[in-house]
C-alpha positions in Angstrom: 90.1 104.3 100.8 93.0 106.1 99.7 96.2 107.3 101.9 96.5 110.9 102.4 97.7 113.8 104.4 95.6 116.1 106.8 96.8 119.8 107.8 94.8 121.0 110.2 94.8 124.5 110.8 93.4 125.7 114.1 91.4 128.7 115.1 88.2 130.3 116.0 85.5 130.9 113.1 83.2 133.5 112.6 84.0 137.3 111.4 85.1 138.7 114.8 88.0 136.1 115.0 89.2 136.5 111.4 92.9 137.5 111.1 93.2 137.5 115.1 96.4 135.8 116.4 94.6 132.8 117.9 93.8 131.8 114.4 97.4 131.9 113.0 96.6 128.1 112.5 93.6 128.7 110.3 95.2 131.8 108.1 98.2 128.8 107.4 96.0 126.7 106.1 93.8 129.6 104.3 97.5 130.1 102.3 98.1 126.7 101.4 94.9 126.3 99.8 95.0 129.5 97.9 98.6 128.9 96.8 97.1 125.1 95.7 94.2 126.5 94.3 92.0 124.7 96.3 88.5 125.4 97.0 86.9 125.3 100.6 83.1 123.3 101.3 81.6 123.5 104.5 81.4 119.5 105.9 79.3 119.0 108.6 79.8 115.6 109.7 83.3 116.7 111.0 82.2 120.1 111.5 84.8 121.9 109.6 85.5 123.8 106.2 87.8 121.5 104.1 89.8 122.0 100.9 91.4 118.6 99.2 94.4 118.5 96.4 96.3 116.2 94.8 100.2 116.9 95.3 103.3 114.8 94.2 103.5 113.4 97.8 99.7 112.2 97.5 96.4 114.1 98.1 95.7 116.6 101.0 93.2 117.6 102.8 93.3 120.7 104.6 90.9 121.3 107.6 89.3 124.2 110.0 88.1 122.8 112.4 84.7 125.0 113.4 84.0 124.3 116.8 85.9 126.8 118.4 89.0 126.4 119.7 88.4 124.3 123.3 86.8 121.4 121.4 89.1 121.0 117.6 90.1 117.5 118.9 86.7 116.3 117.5 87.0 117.3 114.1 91.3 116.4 114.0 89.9 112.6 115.4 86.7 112.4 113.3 88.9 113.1 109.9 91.6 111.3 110.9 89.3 108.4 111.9 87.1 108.7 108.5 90.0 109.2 106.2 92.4 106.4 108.1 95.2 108.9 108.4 98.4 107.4 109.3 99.9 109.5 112.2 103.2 110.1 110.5 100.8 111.9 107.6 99.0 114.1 110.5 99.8 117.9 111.0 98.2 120.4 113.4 99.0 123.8 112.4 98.4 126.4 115.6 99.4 129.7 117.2 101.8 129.9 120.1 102.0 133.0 122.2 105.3 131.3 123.5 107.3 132.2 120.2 107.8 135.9 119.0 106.5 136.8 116.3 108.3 135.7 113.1 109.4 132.4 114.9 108.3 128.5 113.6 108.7 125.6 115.1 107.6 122.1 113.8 107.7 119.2 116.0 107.2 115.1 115.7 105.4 114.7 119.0 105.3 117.2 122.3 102.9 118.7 125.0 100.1 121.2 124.5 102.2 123.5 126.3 98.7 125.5 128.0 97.3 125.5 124.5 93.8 124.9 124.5 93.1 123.5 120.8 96.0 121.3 121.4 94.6 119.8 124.8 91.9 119.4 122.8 93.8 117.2 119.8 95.7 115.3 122.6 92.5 113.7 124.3 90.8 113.2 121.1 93.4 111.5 119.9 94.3 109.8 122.9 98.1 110.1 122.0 101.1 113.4 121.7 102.6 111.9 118.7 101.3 113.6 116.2 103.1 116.9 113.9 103.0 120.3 115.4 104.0 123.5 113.3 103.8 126.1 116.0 103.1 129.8 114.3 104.8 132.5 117.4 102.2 135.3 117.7 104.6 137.0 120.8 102.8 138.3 123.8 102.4 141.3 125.6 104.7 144.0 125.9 104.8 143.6 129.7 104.8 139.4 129.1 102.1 139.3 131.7 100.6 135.6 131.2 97.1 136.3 131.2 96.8 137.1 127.3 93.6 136.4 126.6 92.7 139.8 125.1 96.5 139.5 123.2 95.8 136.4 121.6 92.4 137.2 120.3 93.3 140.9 118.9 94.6 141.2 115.6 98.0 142.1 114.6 98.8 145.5 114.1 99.7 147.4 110.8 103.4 147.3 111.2 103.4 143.5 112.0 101.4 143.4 108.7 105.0 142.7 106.5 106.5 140.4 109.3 103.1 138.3 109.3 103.0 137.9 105.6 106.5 136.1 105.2 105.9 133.7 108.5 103.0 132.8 106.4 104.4 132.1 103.3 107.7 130.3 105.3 105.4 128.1 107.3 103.9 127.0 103.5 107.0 126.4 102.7 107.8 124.1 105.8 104.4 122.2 105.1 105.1 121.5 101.8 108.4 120.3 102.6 107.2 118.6 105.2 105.3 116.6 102.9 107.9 116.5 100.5 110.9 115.3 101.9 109.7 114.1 105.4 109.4 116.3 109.2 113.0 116.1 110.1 114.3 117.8 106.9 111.5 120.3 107.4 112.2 120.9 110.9 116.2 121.8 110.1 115.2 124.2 106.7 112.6 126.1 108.3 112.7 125.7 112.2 113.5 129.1 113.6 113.8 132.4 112.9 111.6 133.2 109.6 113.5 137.0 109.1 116.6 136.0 109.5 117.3 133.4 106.5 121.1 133.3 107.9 120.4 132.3 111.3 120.7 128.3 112.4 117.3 126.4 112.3 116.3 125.0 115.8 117.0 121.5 116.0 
């Protein structure tokens, strides 16, 4: 079976979630496969939409996982497990409510932080090491930390702009993530995605 790389974006599916802040994860993912020109199928063995490509680094499958968000971990583990994907060639893509708005942060290994869809990767997986590109969706005005509601509201028209270039930024950080490896991808796109002059985060 052949070696390849699996982004998986996460979110909530159905109409009434489309475009909300929770699925900042899947609307990633939704990018990279128009930008690829890839085309989605439904696969229900994994239960998740997935779009595959052949890149110069090797072929990628992108994923959205569509068992709502508590329970992704069993699609991320049943495609990694099918397609034997190394875990340096894993990434989760997913929201963060942590990080304002226009804010990305790729990691090599962490916590969930309170993130359900990443408590759900974790004890699928069994492990933390594995890639993280964290989207910031920003929370409340009065940072209240019940944000329930926040999180799965869309963003409103003047975040429209904003929104667009975090999505194409975090393309570009996958695809030189895949490119030239997670460390050169986390110091040329880690932070601020509206201010091009500011330091990366390490």
């Amino acid at each position: 079976m052949e070696k390849l790389f699996l982004i998986v974006g996460l979110g909530n599916p159905g109409r009434e979630y489309a475009r909300t802040r929770h699925n900042a994860g899947f609307m990633v993912v939704e990018r990279l496969a128009g930008r690829w020109q890839a085309v989605w199928e439904l696969d229900r063995r994994f239960q998740s939409r997935r779009a595959k490509v052949r890149r110069d680094a090797g072929a990628v499958l992108l994923g959205q996982p569509q068992t709502f968000m508590n329970l992704s971990g069993q699609t991320v583990a049943g495609l990694r497990d099918y397609y034997q994907v190394a875990a340096d060639r894993l990434l989760v893509v997913v929201d963060d409510a942590d990080l304002a708005l226009g804010r990305l942060r790729l990691r090599g290994e962490g916590s969930s932080g309170g993130h359900h869809g990443l408590e759900s990767v974790e004890a699928s997986l069994g492990t933390r090491q594995y890639a993280r590109l964290r989207v910031g969706i920003g929370r409340t005005a009065d940072g209240r930390r019940e944000i329930t509601d926040h999180v799965l509201s869309r963003f409103a028209e003047d975040e429209a702009g904003l929104l667009d270039k975090v999505l194409d930024r975090a393309c570009d950080q996958v695809e030189c993530w895949l490119d030239d490896g997670l460390k050169r991808a986390m110091d040329r796109y880690n932070g601020w995605v509206e201010d091009s002059n500011s330091e990366a985060e390490e």
